[in-house]
N, C-alpha and C positions, 0 to 999 in steps of 0.2 A: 362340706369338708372332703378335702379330695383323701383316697384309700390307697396305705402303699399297696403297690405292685398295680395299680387299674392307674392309666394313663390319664389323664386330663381330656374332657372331652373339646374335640375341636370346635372351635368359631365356625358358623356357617355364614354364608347369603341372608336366610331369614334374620338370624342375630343383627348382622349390618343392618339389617331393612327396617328389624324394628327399633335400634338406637336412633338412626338416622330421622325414622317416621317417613317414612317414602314407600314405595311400592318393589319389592324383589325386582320385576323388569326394571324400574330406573337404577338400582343396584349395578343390576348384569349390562346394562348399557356403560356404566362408567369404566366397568370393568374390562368391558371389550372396547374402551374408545370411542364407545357413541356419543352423539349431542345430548348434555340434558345443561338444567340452567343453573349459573355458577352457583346462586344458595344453595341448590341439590349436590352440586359436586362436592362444594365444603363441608356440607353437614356429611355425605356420607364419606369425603375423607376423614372426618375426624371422627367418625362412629369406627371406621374398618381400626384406628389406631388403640383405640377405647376398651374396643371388645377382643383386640388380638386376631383378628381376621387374616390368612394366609391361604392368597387363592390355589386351591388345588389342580396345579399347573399339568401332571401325570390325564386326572378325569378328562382335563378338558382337553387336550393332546387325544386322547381316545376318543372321543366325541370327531376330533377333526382330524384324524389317521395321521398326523403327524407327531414324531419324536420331539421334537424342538433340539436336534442334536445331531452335528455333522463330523464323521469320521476323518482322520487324518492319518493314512495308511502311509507309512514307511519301510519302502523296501531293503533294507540295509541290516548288517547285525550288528545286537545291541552296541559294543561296545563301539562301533564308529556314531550310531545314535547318540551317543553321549561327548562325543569327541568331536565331530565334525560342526563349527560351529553356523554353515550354512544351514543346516539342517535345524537347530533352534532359531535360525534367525525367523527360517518360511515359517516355523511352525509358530513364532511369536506373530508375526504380522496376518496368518490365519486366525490363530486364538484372538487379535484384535479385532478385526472385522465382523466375527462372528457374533464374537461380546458385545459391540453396537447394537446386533441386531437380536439379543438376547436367543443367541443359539448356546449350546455347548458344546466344546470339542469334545471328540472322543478319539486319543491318541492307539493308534493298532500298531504295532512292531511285527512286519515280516521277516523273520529271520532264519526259518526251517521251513520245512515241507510238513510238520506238524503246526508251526504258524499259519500257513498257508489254510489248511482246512480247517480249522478253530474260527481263524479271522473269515473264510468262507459263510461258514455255516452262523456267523453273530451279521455279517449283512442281509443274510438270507433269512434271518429271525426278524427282521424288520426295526433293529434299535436304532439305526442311522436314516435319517429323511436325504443324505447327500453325502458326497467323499471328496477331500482334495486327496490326491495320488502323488507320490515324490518317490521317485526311482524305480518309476514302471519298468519290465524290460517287455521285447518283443513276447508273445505267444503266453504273458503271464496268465495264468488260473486266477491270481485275483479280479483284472479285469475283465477275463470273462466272465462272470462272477455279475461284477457288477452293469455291465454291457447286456446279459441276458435277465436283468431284474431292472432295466431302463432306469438305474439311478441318476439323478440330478451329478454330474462330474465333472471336477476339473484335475485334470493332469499338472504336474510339475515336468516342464520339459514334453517333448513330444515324439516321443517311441514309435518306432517304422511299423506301419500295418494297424495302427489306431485313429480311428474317425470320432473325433468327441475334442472338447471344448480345453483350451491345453492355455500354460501361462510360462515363460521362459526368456531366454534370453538368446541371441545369437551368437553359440559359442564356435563356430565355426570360423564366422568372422572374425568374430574376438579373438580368438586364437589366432587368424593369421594376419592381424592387426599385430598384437603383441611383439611377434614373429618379426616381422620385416623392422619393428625398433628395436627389436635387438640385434638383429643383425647391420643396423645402421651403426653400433657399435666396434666394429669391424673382425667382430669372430667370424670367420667359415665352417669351424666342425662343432656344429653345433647337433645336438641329440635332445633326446624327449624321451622323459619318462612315465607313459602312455598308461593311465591307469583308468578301468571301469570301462572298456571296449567293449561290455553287451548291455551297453544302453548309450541312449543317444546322445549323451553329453560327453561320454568317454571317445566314442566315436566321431564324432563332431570336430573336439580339440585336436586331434590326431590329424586330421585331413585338414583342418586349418592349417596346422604345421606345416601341414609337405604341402598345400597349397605355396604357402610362401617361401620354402626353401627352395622350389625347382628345381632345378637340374645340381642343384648342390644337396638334395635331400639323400642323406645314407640309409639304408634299412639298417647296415648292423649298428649304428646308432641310436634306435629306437630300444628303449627296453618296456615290457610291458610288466605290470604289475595290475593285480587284480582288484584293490580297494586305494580310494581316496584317501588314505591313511598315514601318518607318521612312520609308522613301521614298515611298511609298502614304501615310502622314502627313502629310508635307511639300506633297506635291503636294495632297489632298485639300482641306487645310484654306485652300493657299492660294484655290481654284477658289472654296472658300466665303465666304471673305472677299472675293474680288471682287464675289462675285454679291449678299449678304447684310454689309455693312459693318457692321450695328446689329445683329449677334449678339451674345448675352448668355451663351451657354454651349455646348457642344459635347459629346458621348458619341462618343467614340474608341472602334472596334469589339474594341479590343484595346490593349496597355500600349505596345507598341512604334506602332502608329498614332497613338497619343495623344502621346509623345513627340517624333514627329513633327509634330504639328499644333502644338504649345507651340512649338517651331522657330518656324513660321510665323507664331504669333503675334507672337511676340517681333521676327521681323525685320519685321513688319507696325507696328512701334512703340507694339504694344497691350503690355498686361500681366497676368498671369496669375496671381493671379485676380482682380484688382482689375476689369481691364476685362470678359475672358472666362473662364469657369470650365471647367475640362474635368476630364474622368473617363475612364477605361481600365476594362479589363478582363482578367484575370487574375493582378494581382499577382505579377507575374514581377522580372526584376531591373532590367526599365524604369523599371519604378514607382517605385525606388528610385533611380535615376538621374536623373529630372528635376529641373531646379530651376523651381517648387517639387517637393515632390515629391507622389507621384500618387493621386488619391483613386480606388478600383476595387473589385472584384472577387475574393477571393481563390479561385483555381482550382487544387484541390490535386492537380497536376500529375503528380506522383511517387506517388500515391495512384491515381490513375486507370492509370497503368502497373502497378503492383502489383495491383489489382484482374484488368485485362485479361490479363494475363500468368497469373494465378491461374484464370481461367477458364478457357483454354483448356489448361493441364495437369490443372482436373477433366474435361475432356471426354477428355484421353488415357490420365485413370487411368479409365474407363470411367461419369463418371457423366454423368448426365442433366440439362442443365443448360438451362434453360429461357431462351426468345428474348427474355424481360421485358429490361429495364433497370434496370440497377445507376446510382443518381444519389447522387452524392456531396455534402456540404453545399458551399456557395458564399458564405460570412460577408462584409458588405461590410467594407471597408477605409476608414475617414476620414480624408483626410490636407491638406496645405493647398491644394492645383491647385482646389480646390472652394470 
């Protein structure tokens, strides 16, 4: 008779061994995936169900110096984590591929210089066997971090001055793919409202741009804003409309910026796209939310998690996985904001 307050004692191996009537080694074989013969396997699966048997997944991880648990460090603050719906897509299509391979995520939010060395000091305690990385910048403390503790890593995107295993898209191209169909539209003053320039997907969009504007490219055209955000939209586009009244189109550095900047148009008493035309970039669920709705980029989000997530469990099943980049396709989207 079990005693309140003393727990139940747990099922062991022997328990299994003696319902089953088999030997503890043919036990630990079925347990690890070994050959034994199908009598043995049924008897002792239907003994672990019998006795309540749950393998003690923590011991044996100690036994083999692995976590069974890969981090998923996000550079960004909380409330665009919550907002930006690229950002749940990677992190859906990571948490997929890990859960195949019976890992677990472990999500890190960097969002301070106090996150910064919390989240430091939890990979240097050895909880994570690997990291996917999404919005690394240049000279980050996290990756050095994980670069001097030779973690198994995959990058989201691929940050200037990093040698290591990276998964992304080419948004430079894409941008000045984008570009050049809207200006097939036959706007000339067209502007960019250039968000996230200290990382390389910020940076990237921007030089795509003025790749294909050329010699028609304006600087005081560009407005910069520091997050992928709605509110970084709003504000952006109004700064541009004061300075530039007789724009003719706009490149939103992202779907939710762009969302934001049609705001602005709209309370500007312009119209979209009659007056100004705007475009986004990643075909997230902004896109589909503006009125009109959003002509961009399709950045296949959940794909690029799935990739990143996949690398870095080949580098824990021990292969050799080379620092190149994985670039995924980026199809533009035509819709009526253009």
């Amino acid at each position: 008779m079990a005693h309140p307050g003393v727990p139940p004692r747990r099922s062991t191996v022997h328990d299994v061994a003696r319902a089953a009537g088999v030997s503890r080694g043919t036990v630990s074989r079925v347990l690890n995936g070994g050959y034994v013969s199908d009598a043995a396997r049924e008897a002792i699966e239907r003994a672990i169900r019998d006795v309540g048997y749950v393998p003690n997944n923590a011991a044996r991880n100690l036994v083999r110096q692995r976590t069974q648990a890969v981090g998923f460090i996000v550079h960004e603050p909380h409330a665009l984590f919550l907002e930006d719906p690229n950002i749940g897509g990677i992190m859906l299509g990571a948490n997929a591929t890990l859960s195949d391979a019976d890992y677990q995520m472990v999500c890190l939010v960097v969002d301070s210089v106090r996150d910064t060395d919390r989240v430091a000091r939890y990979l240097s305690g050895g909880f994570v066997d690997g990291v996917v990385i999404v919005s690394a910048r240049h000279e980050d403390p996290i990756t050095d971090v994980v670069e001097r503790l030779a973690l198994p890593a995959a990058f989201v995107g691929h940050p200037p001055g990093i040698n290591a295993a990276w998964v992304g898209v080419d948004n430079r191209g894409a941008a000045r793919a984008l570009t050049l169909r809207f200006r097939e539209t036959g706007r000339r003053r067209i502007g960019m409202i250039a968000a996230a320039l200290d990382r390389d997907s910020g940076a990237d969009r921007l030089a795509g741009f003025r790749d294909a504007m050329g010699e028609d490219f304006a600087p005081d055209l560009i407005e910069q804003v520091e997050l992928y955000s709605y509110a970084d939209g709003v504000a952006g586009m109004t700064r541009l409309l004061e300075r530039a009244p007789d724009i003719e189109g706009v490149f939103a550095a992202s779907d939710a910026v762009a969302a934001g900047a049609i705001e602005a148009i709209k309370a500007s008493g312009r119209r979209v796209p009659r007056d100004i035309g705007v475009v986004g970039f990643d075909d997230s669920t902004w896109a589909r939310r503006t009125v009109p709705a959003l002509s961009t980029v399709h950045q296949p989000a959940e794909g690029v998690g799935r990739a990143a997530a996949a690398t870095v469990l080949a580098q824990l099943g021990g292969q050799d996985v080379p620092d190149a980049g994985q670039l995924l396709p980026t199809p533009i989207i035509w819709r009526e904001s253009a």
